[in-house]
Structures are given as C-alpha cells and as structure tokens.
C-alpha positions, 0 to 999 in steps of 0.5 A: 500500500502507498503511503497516505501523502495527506490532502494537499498531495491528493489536491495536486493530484486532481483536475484544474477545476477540482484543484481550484475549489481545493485551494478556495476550501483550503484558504477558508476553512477552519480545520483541515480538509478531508482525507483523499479519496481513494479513488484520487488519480495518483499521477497528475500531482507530480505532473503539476509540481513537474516532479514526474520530470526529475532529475530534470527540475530544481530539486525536491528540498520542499516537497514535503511541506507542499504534501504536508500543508504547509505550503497554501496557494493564496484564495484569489487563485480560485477566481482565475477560473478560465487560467490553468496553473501553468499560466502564471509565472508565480504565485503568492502562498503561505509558508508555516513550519508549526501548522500555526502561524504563517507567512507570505511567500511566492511559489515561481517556476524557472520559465512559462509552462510553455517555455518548459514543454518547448525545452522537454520537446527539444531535448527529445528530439536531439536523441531522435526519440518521440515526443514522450521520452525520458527527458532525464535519460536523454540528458543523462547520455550527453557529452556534457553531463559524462564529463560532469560525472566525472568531475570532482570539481565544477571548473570554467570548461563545465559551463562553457556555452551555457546561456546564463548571464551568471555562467559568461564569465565564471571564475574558479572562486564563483563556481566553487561557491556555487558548490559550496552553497548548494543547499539542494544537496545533503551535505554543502560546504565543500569545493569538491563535489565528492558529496553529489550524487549523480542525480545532485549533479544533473539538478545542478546542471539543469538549473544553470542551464535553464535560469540561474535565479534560484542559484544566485539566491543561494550564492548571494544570501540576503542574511550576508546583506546581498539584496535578494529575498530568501531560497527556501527551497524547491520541488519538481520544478518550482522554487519557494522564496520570501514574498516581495510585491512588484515595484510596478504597483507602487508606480502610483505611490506618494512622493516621499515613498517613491524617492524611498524606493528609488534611492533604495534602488540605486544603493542597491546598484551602487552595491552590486558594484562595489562590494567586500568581495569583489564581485561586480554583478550586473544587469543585462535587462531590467523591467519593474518586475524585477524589483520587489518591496517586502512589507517593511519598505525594503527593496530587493531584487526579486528576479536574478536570473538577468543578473551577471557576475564578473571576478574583479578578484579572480579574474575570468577566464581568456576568451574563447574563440568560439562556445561550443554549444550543445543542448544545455545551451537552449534550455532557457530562451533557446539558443543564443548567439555568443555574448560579448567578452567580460571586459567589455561590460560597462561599469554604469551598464545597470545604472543606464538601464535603471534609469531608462527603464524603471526609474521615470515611471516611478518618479514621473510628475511627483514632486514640485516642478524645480525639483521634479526638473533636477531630477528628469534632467539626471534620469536623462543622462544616468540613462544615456548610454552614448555617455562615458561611465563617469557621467552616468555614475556621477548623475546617479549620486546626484540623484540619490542625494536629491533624493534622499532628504525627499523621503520621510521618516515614519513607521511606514518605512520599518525597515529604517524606522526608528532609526532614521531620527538619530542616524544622518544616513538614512 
C-alpha cells in the first residue's frame, strides 16, 4: 500500500477545476480538509509540481511541506477560473513550519509552462526519440553531463556555452561557491563535489542551464546583506522564496515613498558594484518586475536570473574563440548567439538601464516642478548610454542625494524606522 501523502498531495493530484475549489476550501476553512479519496488519480500531482520530470527540475528540498500543508496557494487563485496553473509565472502562498502561524511567500517556476514543454520537446528530439521520452535519460547520455560525472570539481570548461548571464564569465572562486552553497544537496560546504550524487549533479546542471535565479539566491544570501529575498527551497520544478510585491504597483505611490524606493534602488546598484568581495554583478535587462518591496519598505531584487557576475578578484577566464554549444545551451530562451567578452561590460551598464527603464515611471510628475526638473534632467543622462561611465555614475549620486532628504521618516518605512531620527544616513 502507498503511503497516505495527506490532502494537499491528493489536491495536486486532481483536475484544474477540482484543484481550484481545493485551494478556495483550503484558504477558508477552519480545520483541515478531508482525507483523499481513494479513488484520487495518483499521477497528475507530480505532473503539476513537474516532479514526474526529475532529475530534470530544481530539486525536491520542499516537497514535503507542499504534501504536508504547509505550503497554501493564496484564495484569489480560485477566481482565475478560465487560467490553468501553468499560466502564471508565480504565485503568492503561505509558508508555516508549526501548522500555526504563517507567512507570505511566492511559489515561481524557472520559465512559462510553455517555455518548459518547448525545452522537454527539444531535448527529445536531439536523441531522435518521440515526443514522450525520458527527458532525464536523454540528458543523462550527453557529452556534457559524462564529463560532469566525472568531475570532482565544477571548473570554467563545465559551463562553457551555457546561456546564463551568471555562467559568461565564471571564475574558479564563483563556481566553487556555487558548490559550496548548494543547499539542494545533503551535505554543502565543500569545493569538491565528492558529496553529489549523480542525480545532485544533473539538478545542478539543469538549473544553470535553464535560469540561474534560484542559484544566485543561494550564492548571494540576503542574511550576508546581498539584496535578494530568501531560497527556501524547491520541488519538481518550482522554487519557494520570501514574498516581495512588484515595484510596478507602487508606480502610483506618494512622493516621499517613491524617492524611498528609488534611492533604495540605486544603493542597491551602487552595491552590486562595489562590494567586500569583489564581485561586480550586473544587469543585462531590467523591467519593474524585477524589483520587489517586502512589507517593511525594503527593496530587493526579486528576479536574478538577468543578473551577471564578473571576478574583479579572480579574474575570468581568456576568451574563447568560439562556445561550443550543445543542448544545455537552449534550455532557457533557446539558443543564443555568443555574448560579448567580460571586459567589455560597462561599469554604469545597470545604472543606464535603471534609469531608462524603471526609474521615470516611478518618479514621473511627483514632486514640485524645480525639483521634479533636477531630477528628469539626471534620469536623462544616468540613462544615456552614448555617455562615458563617469557621467552616468556621477548623475546617479546626484540623484540619490536629491533624493534622499525627499523621503520621510515614519513607521511606514520599518525597515529604517526608528532609526532614521538619530542616524544622518538614512
């Protein structure tokens, strides 16, 4: 007899519209929900969690809090009625670790479902195989993973041709960090990777190939002060992390909260630029959905997977004459063409396109018009890439500092509250 799962097991398990009214009934009811029924399908489940797909997914680290309930769906899902699960990119839920008191987190997959089957169908196709074949045993054949079989250590030439804005221009002191700080293995900590088993290892490539975002969260941890909300882990082929709100919806915000965000966002540029440990990380493209605000006020970047990381310590590696790409290379966006060499990123490339792309629709007619002029003025020239890399430097610390007396100090902003009355800083 199979082992009793518990209902949010069985609830994966059922058809969309059954699902629907499971997450609706879930989110209002006072005690728990029903036992399954026995004559629940025992398939659609881990079709819907993409476990049916692993070792080709993220990593199975939650999965038990999803079959024990301790990971709920939001009730407003029940309202999209006409949207299969697969339709959204992410979606709000609650996270409890004593069944008792929850907190609000967002449950996202790496790319669409779409993106995801046109990947699964590809990888089928590069082994002459039908539609339905075993993506992972597919995978598990290519050149690429037999040498990562291999390994004992993940070294530049592993990742060579991988589509991953973080993967461009991998030092050997950032990918044995990546190692060292995988938390979908049993045992991190260690340079080597004596303690992956082969299922650890195609799980670790996948994610790389696919979007690095849930990596850059365990690399990168918002406990060591890097602007990124919390990994909690992950299940098939959807991750768990702390729940932040778009910086889209707070386009309409007051004047003294919307220089609180902006100024917060261009600290946090300011960061990734120049940090102790000498890693200068960069966008390749920017959009408000990006950016997240937690309840406290805070900003933080809630979407990684444009983020690159270039070694000002280390150094990268020589350039290559040419990637040498294989399926891996396509798993993301599908095949790209060769980006252009580290040492050609420029030093104020995130803050040009922050300033063009973010920061007018969040500061657009806000404040009185001599001040309201000053600051369009900067935006046009922090966002001006034909400008040398001082220039554009220079208008964002002008901005950031006529920013910075326009915000106000009140607990609506608890992430610096009470401390911004006795600290100049802030």
């Amino acid at each position: 007899m199979k082992p009793w799962l518990g209902p949010g097991a069985a609830a994966l398990r059922l058809g969309w519209p059954a699902q629907l009214l499971w997450v609706s009934a879930l989110s209002s009811a006072v005690s728990p929900p029903a036992p399954p029924s026995p004559r629940t399908s025992s398939s659609l489940g881990r079709s819907v969690l993409g476990l049916d797909k692993c070792n080709a997914c993220i990593g199975t680290s939650i999965c038990k809090k999803f079959f024990k309930e301790e990971i709920r769906f939001d009730s407003w899902l029940a309202t999209h009625v006409q949207l299969p699960l697969g339709s959204l990119p992410s979606y709000p839920a609650n996270y409890s670790d004593d069944s008792k008191t929850w907190r609000p987190v967002e449950i996202a997959r790496l790319v669409s479902t779409q993106q995801h089957e046109i990947s699964d169908r590809r990888i089928c196709a590069s082994a002459a195989a039908p539609k339905t074949c075993s993506i992972e045993r597919v995978l598990r054949k290519t050149g690429r993973f037999q040498k990562w079989l291999q390994a004992k250590r993940l070294t530049p030439d592993l990742v060579q041709g991988l589509s991953s804005p973080l993967l461009r221009c991998p030092s050997q002191r950032l990918l044995d960090r990546v190692v060292r700080r995988y938390a979908e293995v049993a045992d991190a900590g260690s340079i080597f990777m004596d303690h992956f088993t082969d299922r650890d290892k195609l799980r670790l490539l996948y994610t790389l190939a696919v979007n690095a975002h849930p990596i850059l969260l365990q690399i990168f941890p918002g406990a060591e002060g890097w602007p990124l909300p919390k990994y909690l882990g992950s299940c098939g082929r959807f991750l768990v992390s702390t729940s932040t709100s778009p910086l889209r919806d707070f386009y309409t915000a007051p004047p003294d909260q919307a220089a609180d965000l902006a100024h917060q966002l261009l600290r946090i540029l300011e960061s990734l630029r120049s940090n102790d440990l000498n890693y200068f990380l960069y966008f390749t493209r920017v959009d408000a959905s990006m950016f997240g605000i937690f309840n406290n006020g805070h900003l933080f970047i809630r979407d990684a997977s444009a983020l690159g990381v270039i070694d000002r310590q280390e150094g990268s590696p020589a350039a290559r004459a040419a990637e040498s790409q294989d399926i891996f290379s396509c798993l993301g966006t599908g095949c790209q063409a060769a980006p252009p060499p580290c040492d050609a990123v420029p030093e104020g490339q995130s803050v040009v396109l922050v300033c063009r792309q973010v920061l007018p629709a969040l500061l657009r007619g806000k404040f009185p018009p001599a001040v309201q002029e000053l600051i369009d003025g900067l935006l046009a020239t922090c966002g001006d890439s034909a400008r040398p890399d001082p220039e554009v430097l220079e208008a964002a610390g002008q901005l950031q500092s006529i920013l910075r007396p326009l915000r106000t100090c009140d607990p609506r902003f608890a992430y610096r509250y009470p401390d911004c009355r006795y600290n100049d800083k802030f």
